[in-house]
C-alpha positions in Angstrom: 1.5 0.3 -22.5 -1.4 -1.2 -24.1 -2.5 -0.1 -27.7 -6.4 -0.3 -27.6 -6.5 0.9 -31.3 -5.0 -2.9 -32.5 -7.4 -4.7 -30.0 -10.7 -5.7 -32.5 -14.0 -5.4 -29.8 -16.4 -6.2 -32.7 -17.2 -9.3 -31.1 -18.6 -7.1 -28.2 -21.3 -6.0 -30.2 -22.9 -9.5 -30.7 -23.0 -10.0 -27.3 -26.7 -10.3 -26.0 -28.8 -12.0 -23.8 -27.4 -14.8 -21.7 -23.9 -14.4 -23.4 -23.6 -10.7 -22.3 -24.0 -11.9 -18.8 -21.7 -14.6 -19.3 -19.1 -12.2 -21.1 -19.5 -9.2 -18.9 -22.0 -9.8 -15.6 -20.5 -12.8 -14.2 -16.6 -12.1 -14.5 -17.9 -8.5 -12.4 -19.6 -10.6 -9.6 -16.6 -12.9 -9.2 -14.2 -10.1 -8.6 -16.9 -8.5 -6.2 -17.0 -12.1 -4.1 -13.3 -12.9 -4.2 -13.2 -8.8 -2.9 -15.8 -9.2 -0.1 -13.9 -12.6 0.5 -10.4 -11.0 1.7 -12.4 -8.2 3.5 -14.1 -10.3 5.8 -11.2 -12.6 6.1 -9.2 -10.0 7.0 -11.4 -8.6 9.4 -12.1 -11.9 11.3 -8.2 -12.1 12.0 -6.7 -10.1 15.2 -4.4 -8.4 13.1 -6.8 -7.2 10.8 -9.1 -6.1 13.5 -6.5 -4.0 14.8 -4.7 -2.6 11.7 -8.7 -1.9 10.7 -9.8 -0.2 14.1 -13.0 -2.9 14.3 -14.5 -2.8 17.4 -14.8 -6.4 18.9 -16.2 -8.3 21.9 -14.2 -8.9 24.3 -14.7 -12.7 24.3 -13.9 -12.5 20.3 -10.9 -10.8 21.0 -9.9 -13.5 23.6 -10.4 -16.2 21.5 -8.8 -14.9 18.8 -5.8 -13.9 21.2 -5.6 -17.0 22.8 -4.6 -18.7 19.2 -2.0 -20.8 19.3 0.7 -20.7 16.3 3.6 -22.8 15.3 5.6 -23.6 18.4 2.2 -23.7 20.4 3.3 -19.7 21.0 0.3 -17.2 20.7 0.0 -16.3 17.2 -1.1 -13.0 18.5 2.5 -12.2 20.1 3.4 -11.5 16.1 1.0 -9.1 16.0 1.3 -7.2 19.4 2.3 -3.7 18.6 2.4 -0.2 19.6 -0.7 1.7 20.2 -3.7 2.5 22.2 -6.8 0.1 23.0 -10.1 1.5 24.0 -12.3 -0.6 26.3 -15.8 0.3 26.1 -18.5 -0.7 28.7 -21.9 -0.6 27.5 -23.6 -1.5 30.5 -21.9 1.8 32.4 -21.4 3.6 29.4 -18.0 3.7 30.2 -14.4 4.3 28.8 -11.1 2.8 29.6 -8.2 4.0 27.5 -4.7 2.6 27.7 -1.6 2.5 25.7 1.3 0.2 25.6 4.2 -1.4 23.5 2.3 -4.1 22.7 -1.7 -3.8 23.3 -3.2 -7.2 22.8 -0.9 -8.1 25.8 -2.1 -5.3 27.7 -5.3 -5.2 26.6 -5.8 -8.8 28.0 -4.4 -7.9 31.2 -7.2 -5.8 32.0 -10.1 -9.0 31.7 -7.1 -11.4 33.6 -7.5 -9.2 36.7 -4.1 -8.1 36.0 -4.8 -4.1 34.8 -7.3 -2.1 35.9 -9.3 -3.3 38.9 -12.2 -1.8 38.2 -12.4 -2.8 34.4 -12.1 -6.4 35.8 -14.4 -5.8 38.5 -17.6 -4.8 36.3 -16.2 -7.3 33.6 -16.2 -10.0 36.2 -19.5 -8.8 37.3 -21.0 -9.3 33.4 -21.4 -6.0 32.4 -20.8 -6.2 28.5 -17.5 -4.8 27.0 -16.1 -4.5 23.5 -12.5 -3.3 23.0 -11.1 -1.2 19.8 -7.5 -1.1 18.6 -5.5 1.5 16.8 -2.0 0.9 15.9 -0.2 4.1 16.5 1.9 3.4 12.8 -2.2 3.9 11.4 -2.9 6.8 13.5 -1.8 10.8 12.4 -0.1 10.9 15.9 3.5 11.7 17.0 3.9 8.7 19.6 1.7 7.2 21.9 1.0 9.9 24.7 -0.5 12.2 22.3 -2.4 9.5 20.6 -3.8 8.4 24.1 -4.5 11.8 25.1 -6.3 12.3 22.1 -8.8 9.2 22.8 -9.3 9.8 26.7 -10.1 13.5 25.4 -12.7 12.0 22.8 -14.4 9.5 25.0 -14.3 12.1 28.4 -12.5 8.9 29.9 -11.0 10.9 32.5 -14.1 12.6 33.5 -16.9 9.8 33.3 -14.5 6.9 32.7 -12.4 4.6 34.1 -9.1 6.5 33.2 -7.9 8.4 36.5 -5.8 10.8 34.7 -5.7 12.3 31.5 -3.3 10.5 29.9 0.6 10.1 30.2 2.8 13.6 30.3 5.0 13.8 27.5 8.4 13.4 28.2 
């Protein structure tokens, strides 16, 4: 524990001027950068866009899947992990919510004509899509049916989207 009675601030008082901002300003803004730094690096990396809940493009979040790491494996595979994705079509106003083991995987399915048709088809037709992780370890939910149920319920996927059902029965 630190004793602030033996530590002498006298010198404190003489500070003025261009050495207060020196002593005190500039130490405050270089925390603040380096802070803002690891924000925005963190938010510019897939896993931090998906431990984070950002929504992203979805051509960012194909680049950024399509990463290779050491081996030439994706680097994404390290970070594919339980949870729900949300794909959001702006030009229909449109919601697609799925779950899976590992959602970058089946996220990208969906925009590699390999998930649901008719996400691909307006994809593949330009309509404009982003896509919006949550990581079911960052969520308040059980497991993942209730955690998709909760999202189709939110974004009337079932209703007005392109989710046929209203999410998996729990087992």
């Amino acid at each position: 524990m630190i004793n602030f009675d033996k530590i002498d601030f006298s010198y404190l008082t003489s500070l003025s001027g261009p050495r207060l901002i020196i002593a005190v300003v500039l130490p405050v803004l270089i925390i603040a950068a380096l802070l803002i730094t690891l924000y925005s690096i963190n938010n510019r990396s897939l896993k931090g866009i998906i431990y984070n809940s950002k929504e992203i493009s979805v051509k960012r979040f194909l680049r950024l899947r399509n990463i290779k790491g050491k081996g030439q494996k994706l680097a994404s595979n390290k970070i594919d992990v339980p949870g729900v994705y949300i794909i959001h079509n702006h030009s229909e106003r449109k919601y697609y919510v799925g779950q899976a083991q590992h959602i970058v995987s089946r996220a990208n399915s969906h925009f590699t004509a390999k998930g649901n048709g008719r996400v691909y088809a307006d994809y593949a037709r330009g309509d404009r899509f982003t896509i919006r992780f949550v990581a079911l370890k960052k969520s308040r939910a059980k497991n993942l049916n209730d955690l998709e149920r909760y999202y189709i319920k939110k974004y009337n996927a079932s209703e007005i989207g392109y989710n046929r059902t209203k999410g998996n029965s729990p087992k």
